[in-house]
Wavefront OBJ file of the C-alpha trace (Angstrom):
o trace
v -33.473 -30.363 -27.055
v -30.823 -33.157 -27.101
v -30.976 -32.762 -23.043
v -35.134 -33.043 -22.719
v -35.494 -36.205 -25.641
v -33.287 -39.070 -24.031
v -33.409 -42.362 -25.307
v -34.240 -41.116 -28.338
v -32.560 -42.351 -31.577
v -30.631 -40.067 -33.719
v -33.060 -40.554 -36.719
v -36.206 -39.768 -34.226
v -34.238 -37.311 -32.949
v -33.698 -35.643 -36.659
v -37.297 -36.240 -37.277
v -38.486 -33.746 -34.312
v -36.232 -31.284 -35.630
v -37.300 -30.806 -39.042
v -41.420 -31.035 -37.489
v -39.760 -27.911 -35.073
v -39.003 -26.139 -38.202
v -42.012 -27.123 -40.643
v -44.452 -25.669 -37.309
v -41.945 -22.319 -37.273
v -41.409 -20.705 -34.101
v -42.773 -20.618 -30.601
v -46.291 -18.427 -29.794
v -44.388 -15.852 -28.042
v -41.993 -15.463 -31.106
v -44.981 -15.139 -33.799
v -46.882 -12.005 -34.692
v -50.188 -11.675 -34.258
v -51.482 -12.780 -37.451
v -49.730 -16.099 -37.829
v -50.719 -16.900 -33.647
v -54.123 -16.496 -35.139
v -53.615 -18.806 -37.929
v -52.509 -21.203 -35.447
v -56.015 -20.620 -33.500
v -54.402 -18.360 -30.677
v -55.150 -14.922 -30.695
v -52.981 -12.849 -28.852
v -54.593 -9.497 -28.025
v -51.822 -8.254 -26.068
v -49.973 -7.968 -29.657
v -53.012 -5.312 -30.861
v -54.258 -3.751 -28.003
v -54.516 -1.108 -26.602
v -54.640 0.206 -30.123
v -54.468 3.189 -30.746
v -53.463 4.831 -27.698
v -55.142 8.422 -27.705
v -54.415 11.476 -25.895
v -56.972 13.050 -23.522
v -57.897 15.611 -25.793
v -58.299 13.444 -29.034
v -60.187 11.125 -26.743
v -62.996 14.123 -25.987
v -62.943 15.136 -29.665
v -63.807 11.669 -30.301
v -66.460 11.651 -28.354
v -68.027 14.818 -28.996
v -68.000 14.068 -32.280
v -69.971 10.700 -32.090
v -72.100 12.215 -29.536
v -73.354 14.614 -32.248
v -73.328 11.907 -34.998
v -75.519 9.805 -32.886
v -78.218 12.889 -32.338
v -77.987 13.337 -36.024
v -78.871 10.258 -36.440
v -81.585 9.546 -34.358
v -83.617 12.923 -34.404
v -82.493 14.185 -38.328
v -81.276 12.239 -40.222
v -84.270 10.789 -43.537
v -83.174 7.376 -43.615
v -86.799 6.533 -44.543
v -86.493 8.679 -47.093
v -83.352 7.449 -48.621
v -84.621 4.247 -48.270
v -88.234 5.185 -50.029
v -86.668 7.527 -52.668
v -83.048 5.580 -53.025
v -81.457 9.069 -52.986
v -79.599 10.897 -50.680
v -80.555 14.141 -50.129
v -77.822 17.124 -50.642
v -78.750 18.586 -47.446
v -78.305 15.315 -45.426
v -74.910 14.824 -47.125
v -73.981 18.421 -46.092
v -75.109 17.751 -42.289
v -72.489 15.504 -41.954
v -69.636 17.487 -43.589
v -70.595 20.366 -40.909
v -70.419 17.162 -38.076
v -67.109 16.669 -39.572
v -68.175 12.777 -40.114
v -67.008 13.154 -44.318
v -63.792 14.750 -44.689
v -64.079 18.052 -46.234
v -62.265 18.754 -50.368
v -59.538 20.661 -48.332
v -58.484 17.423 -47.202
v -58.771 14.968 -49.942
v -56.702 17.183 -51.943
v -53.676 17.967 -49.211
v -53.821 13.892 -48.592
v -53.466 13.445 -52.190
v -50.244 15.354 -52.961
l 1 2 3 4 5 6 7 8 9 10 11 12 13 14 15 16 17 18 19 20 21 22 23 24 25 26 27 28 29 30 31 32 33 34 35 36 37 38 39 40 41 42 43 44 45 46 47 48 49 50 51 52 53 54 55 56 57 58 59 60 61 62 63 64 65 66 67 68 69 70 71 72 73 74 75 76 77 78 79 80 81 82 83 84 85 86 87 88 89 90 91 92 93 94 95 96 97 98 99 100 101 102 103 104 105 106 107 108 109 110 111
């Protein structure tokens, strides 16, 4: 820094400094929360995120793919909507998509 601010005086000098420190460190040192409190947002901190294989990658979309026919040709959101109740059946359609996690799962992710 001393080499870039010439004919500046020591107390000017001092002055940038401590500024330098209050603002922390460069962009390309932050992470990408604090470059987006600062307004910049770095995506090439986040993405691509998360990096799938092939095969999870055609589960994935299998699985929406039937979520998405559920939803448009089955699924009684009118009559959730009329009755404020979600039928058991419904709620069992989308344990067999595999959309809701089954018990099995819950319980091994709780021990």
């Amino acid at each position: 820094m001393k080499n870039i601010l010439k004919n500046v005086s020591a107390r000017d000098r001092k002055m940038i400094e401590d500024i330098e420190v209050m603002l922390g460190p460069e962009p390309s040192e932050m992470g990408f929360a604090k470059n987006l409190f600062w307004g910049r947002f770095r995506n090439d901190l986040i993405f691509p995120y998360p990096t799938e294989s092939k095969d999870e990658r055609a589960k994935c979309d299998a699985l929406l793919a039937d979520l998405e026919d559920y939803l448009k040709n089955e699924h009684p959101s009118i009559l959730i909507d009329q009755e404020e109740y979600i039928p058991e059946w419904s709620l069992k359609r989308l344990f067999d998509i595999g959309v809701m996690p089954s018990a099995d799962i819950n319980a091994a992710q709780a021990v």
